[in-house]
C-alpha positions in Angstrom: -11.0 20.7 213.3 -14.1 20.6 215.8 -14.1 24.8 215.6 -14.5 24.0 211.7 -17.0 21.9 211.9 -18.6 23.7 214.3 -18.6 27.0 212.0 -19.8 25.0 208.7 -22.6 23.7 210.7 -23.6 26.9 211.7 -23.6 28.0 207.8 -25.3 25.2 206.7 -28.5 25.7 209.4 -28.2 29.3 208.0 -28.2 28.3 204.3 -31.0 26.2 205.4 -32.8 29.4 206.9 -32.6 31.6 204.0 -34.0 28.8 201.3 -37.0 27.9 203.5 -37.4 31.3 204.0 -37.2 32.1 200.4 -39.6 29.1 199.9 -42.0 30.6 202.1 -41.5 34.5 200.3 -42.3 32.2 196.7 -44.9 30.1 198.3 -46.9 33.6 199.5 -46.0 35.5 195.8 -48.4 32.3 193.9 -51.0 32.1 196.1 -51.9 35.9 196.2 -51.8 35.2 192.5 -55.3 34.4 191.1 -54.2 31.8 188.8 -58.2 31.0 188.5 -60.0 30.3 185.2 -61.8 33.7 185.9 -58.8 35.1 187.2 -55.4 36.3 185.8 -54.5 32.4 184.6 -51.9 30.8 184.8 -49.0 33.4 183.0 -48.9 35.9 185.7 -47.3 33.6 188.1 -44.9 31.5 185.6 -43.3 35.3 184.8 -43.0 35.8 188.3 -40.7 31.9 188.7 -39.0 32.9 185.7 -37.9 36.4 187.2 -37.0 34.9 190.1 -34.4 32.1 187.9 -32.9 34.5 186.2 -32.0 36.7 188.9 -30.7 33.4 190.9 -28.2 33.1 188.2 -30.1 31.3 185.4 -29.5 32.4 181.8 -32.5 33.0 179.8 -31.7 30.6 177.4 -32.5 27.5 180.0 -35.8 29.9 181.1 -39.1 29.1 179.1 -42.3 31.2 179.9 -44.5 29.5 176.8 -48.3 28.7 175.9 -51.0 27.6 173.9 -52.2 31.4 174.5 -51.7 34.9 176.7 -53.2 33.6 179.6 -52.4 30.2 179.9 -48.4 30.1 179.7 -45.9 27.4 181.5 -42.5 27.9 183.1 -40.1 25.1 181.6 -36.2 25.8 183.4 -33.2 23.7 183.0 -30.5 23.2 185.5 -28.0 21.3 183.1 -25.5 18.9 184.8 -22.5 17.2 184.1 -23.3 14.7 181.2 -24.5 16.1 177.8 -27.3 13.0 177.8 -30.7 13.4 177.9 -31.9 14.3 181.3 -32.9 12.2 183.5 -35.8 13.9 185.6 -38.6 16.4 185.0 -40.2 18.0 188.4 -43.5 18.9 188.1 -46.3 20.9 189.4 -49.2 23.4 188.3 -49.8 27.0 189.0 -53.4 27.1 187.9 -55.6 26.6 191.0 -59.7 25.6 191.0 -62.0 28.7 191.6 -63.1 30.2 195.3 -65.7 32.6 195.8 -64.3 35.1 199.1 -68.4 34.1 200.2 -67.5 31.2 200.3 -64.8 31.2 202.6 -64.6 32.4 206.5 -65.3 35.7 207.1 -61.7 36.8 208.2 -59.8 34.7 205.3 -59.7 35.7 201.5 -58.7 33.1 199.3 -55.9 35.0 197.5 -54.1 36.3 200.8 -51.9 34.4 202.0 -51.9 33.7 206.1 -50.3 31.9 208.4 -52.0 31.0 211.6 -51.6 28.4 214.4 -48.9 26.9 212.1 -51.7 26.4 209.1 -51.1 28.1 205.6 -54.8 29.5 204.4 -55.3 30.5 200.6 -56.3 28.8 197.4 -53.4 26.6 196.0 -51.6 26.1 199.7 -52.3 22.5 199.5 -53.0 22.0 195.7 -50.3 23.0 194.5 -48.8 26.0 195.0 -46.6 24.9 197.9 -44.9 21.8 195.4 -44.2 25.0 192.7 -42.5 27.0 195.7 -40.5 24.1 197.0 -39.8 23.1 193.7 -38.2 26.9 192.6 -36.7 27.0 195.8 -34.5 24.1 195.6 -33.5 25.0 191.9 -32.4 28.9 193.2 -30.1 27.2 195.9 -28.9 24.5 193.7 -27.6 27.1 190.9 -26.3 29.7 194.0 -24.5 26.9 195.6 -22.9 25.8 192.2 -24.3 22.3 192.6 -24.1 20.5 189.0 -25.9 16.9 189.0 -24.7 14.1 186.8 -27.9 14.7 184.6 -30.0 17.7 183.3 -32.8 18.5 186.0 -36.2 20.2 184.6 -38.7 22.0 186.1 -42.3 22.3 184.7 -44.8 24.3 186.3 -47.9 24.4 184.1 -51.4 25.4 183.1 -54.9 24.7 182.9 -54.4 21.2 185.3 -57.3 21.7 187.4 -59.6 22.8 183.9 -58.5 20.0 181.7 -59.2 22.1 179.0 -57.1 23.0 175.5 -54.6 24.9 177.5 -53.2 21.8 179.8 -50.0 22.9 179.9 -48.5 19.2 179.9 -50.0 18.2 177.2 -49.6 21.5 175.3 -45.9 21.2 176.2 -45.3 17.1 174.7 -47.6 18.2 171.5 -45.9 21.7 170.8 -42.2 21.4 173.0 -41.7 18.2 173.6 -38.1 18.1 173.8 -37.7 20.4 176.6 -39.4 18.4 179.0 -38.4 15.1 177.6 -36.8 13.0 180.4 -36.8 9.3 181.3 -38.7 10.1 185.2 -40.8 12.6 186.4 -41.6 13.7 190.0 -44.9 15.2 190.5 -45.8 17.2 193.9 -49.6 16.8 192.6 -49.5 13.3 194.1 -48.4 11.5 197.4 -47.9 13.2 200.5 -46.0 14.2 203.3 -46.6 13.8 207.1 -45.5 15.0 210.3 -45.7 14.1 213.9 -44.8 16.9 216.5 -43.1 18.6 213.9 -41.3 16.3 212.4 -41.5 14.4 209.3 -41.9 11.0 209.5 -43.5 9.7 206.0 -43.8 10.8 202.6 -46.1 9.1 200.6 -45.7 8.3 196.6 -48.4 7.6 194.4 -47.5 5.5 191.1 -50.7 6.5 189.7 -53.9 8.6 189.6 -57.4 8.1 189.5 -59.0 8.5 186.2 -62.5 9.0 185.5 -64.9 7.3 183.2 -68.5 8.2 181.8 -70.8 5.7 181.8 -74.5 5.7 180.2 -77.1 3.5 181.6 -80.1 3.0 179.5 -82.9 0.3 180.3 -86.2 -0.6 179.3 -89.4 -1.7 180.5 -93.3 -1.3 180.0 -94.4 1.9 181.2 -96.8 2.1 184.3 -96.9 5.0 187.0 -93.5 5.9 188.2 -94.4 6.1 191.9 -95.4 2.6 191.9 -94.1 -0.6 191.4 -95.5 -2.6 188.1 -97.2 -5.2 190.3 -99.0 -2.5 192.4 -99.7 -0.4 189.0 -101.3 -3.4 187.5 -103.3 -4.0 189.8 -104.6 -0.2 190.2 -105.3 -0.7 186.7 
């Protein structure tokens, strides 16, 4: 009994091995992507999750690679469990990431190559987000190879046009256009909260129930008019 033990904790730490380091392979395949606005978009790296589903086992009915337009598609994939319910949990995060100029950044770091130094990921979309997308994909290729089936269907959205806000946002292109393939009563998003370590080891992770939105505001007043560099009781008497 202790030799079995023994030999299925050794596969486990092994398992655990191959999916960080297939985590790490993803997470280095999106950000040497230039999702940017002036880049590739967003399509580009959902074809490049979706090839990676369907050659984890995933048939290509439960793999979506759709859009509002060429450049600005979103990878919706389904990981059906054991209830025929609705599902119960979207995970979510974007593959668009906001522009960076290479003059910009240090002289011996690009933003779309990916490096690894002092244990620091450099490279636009390491922290925002395209380290949730490669966590995310990660866990759904080991949960299909390992035959795991949860009690409810588990979706995963990674999407477009976050960071522009524009007519492409692939969330709200999805709910307006496919609505019932993300439909699910929670959804998880890596775009908020955080995680923390101390010594190398996690300690916290953070949740956010909401986000900041923003707000315009117009300010208009009105006065009698006197020199602007003054004030009215100085400019009166001037006058």
């Amino acid at each position: 009994m202790a030799f079995a033990c023994l030999a299925y904790a050794q596969t486990s730490a092994e398992a655990a091995q191959q999916y960080q380091q297939l985590a790490r392979d993803i997470f280095q395949e999106l950000v040497e992507i230039k999702s940017t606005e002036s880049g590739v978009g967003s399509t580009p790296a959902a074809e490049s999750v979706a090839r990676r589903l369907i050659s984890a086992g995933f048939p290509t009915s439960d793999v979506h690679v759709i859009g509002s337009n060429e450049r600005k598609k979103n990878l919706v994939a389904r990981l059906h469990g054991k209830r025929a319910s609705s599902p119960i949990l979207l995970l979510l995060a974007h593959l668009d990431v906001v522009e960076a100029r290479r003059e910009d950044w240090s002289p011996d770091l690009d933003p779309f190559k990916f490096v690894e130094r002092d244990g620091y990921f450099y490279g636009r979309g390491t922290q925002d987000i395209k380290d949730g997308a490669a966590i995310l994909t990660a866990n759904f290729i080991r949960w299909k190879q390992e035959g795991w089936v949860p009690e409810h269907d588990l979706i995963l959205a990674l999407t477009a046009d976050e960071e522009i806000g524009g007519d492409a946002n692939g969330v709200k292109w999805l709910l307006e256009n496919h609505r019932e393939l993300i439909d699910a009563e929670y959804c998880l998003n890596t775009d908020a909260g955080d995680f923390r370590s101390r010594g190398g080891s996690p300690y916290l992770v953070a949740l956010a129930a909401a986000e900041k939105k923003s707000t315009a505001l117009q300010l208009q007043t009105t006065n009698r008019g006197d020199h602007g560099s003054l004030t009215r009781r100085r400019a009166h008497a001037w006058a």
